[in-house]
N, C-alpha and C positions, 0 to 999 in steps of 0.2 A: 504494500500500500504506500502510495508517494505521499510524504508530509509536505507544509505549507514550504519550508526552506526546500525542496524540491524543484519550487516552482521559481521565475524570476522577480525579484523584489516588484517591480515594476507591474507585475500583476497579482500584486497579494495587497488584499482589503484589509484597512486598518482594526486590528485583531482586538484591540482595547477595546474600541467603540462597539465592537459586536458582542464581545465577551459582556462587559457590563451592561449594555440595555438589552441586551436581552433577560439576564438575571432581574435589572430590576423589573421589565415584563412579567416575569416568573413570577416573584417575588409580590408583586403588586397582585396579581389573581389571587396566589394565596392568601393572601389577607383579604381581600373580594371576600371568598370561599367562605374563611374564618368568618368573618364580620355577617355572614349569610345564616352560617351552621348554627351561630348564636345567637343570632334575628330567631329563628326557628324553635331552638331550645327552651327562652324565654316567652315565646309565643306562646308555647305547649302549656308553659305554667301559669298564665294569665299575667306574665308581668312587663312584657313590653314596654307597653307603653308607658310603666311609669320606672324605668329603667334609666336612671340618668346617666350612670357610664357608657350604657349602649347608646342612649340617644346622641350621646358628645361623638362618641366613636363614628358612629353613620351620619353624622355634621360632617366631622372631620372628611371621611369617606366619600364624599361625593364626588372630590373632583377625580379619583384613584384611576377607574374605567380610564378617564380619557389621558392622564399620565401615560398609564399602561401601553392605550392604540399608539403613544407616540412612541414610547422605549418600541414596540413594535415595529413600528413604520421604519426606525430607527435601524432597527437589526438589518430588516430586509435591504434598506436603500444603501447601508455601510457595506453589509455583507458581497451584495455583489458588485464592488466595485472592483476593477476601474472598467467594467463589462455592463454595458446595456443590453447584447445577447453574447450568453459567455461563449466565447472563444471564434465569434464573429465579429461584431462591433462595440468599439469602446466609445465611453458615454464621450470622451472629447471627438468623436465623429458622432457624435448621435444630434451635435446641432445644428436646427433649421438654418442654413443659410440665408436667409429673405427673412428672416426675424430679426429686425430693429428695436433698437432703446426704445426707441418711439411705442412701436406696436405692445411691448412689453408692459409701456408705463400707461397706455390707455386703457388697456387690458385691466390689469391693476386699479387703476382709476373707475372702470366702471361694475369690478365687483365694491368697491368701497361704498359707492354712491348706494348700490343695490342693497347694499347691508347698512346703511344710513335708514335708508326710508324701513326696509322691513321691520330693524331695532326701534329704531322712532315711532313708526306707527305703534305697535307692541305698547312700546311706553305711555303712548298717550292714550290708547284704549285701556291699559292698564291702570294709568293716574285718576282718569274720570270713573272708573269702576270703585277706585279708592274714595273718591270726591263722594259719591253717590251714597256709597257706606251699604249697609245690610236692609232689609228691609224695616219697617219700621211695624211690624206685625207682632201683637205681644203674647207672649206666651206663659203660661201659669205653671209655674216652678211644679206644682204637683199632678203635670197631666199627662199621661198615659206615655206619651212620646220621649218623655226624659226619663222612663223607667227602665232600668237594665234587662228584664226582660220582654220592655216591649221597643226597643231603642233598634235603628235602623243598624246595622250592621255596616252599609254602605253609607257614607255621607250624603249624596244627593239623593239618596231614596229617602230622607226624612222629607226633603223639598215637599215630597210629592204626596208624600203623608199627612203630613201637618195641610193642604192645600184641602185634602179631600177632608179633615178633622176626625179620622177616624186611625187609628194605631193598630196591628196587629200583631200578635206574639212572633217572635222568629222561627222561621223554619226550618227541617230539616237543610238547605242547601244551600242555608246563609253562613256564610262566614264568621264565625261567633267565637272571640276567646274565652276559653272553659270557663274562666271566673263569671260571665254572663251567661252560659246558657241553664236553661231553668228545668 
């Protein structure tokens, strides 16, 4: 079997960069996985939700996923370097000749614009939904629909509950942590 020093410097991918993100790749799933196994555990027991180490933990957690797709992205696009198709063309011929600074920075220019108005919009139908606030429909601290076992399981199934004024007990094929079901 031919090792990397086999081959000529000049076609050997920077082994550091591959070696590490990929581990931390690895590395970051696992704890995904862990932070899943333990979602699940504490689910079983009814205590999720009021779990403040896990809650800090799965804060923390959010942004992990897309760390990860980057260590990812990372291996692959290190890994086969200095090869666009190995052992046909190398990525310093893999460039459009008729590609311009120009073309690049318009290009550039009109994903930014595109992601201006999407995030903007976003924001602003967001801030008026904040402005507007919840509805202003009162509801009686002692009525059927704030009972644990008549309590929607789903958040917006209470919407639709509370509309018709009538509550019903949970069902078999609701989602219901142990400490609620009746």
């Amino acid at each position: 079997m031919r090792g990397l020093k086999d081959f000529p410097r000049e076609d050997r991918p920077n082994v550091a960069v591959v070696f590490f993100a990929f581990r931390i790749m690895v590395g970051i799933a696992l704890l995904m996985f862990a932070l899943v196994l333990s979602g699940i555990v504490l689910f079983a027991r009814g205590k999720l939700e009021t779990s403040p180490r896990w809650l800090r933990c799965a804060t923390f957690g959010m942004p992990l996923g897309f760390i990860a797709v980057l260590a990812g992205w990372t291996t692959t696009e290190s890994g086969r370097q200095p090869w666009t198709v190995y052992g046909l063309m190398r990525t310093s011929d893999s460039v459009t000749p008729s590609l311009t600074a120009g073309d690049v920075g318009l290009s550039w220019l009109l994903y930014v614009l595109a992601y201006i108005v999407i995030f903007g919009s976003g924001f602003i139908l967001l801030r008026r939904l904040v402005r507007i606030g919840p509805a202003d429909e009162h509801v009686d601290t002692d009525s059927d629909l704030l009972q644990p076992e008549t309590r929607a399981a789903r958040p917006l199934s209470a919407a639709s509950a509370s509309a018709s004024g009538a509550a019903k007990a949970a069902g078999p094929d609701d989602v219901v942590p142990p400490s609620r079901r009746s």
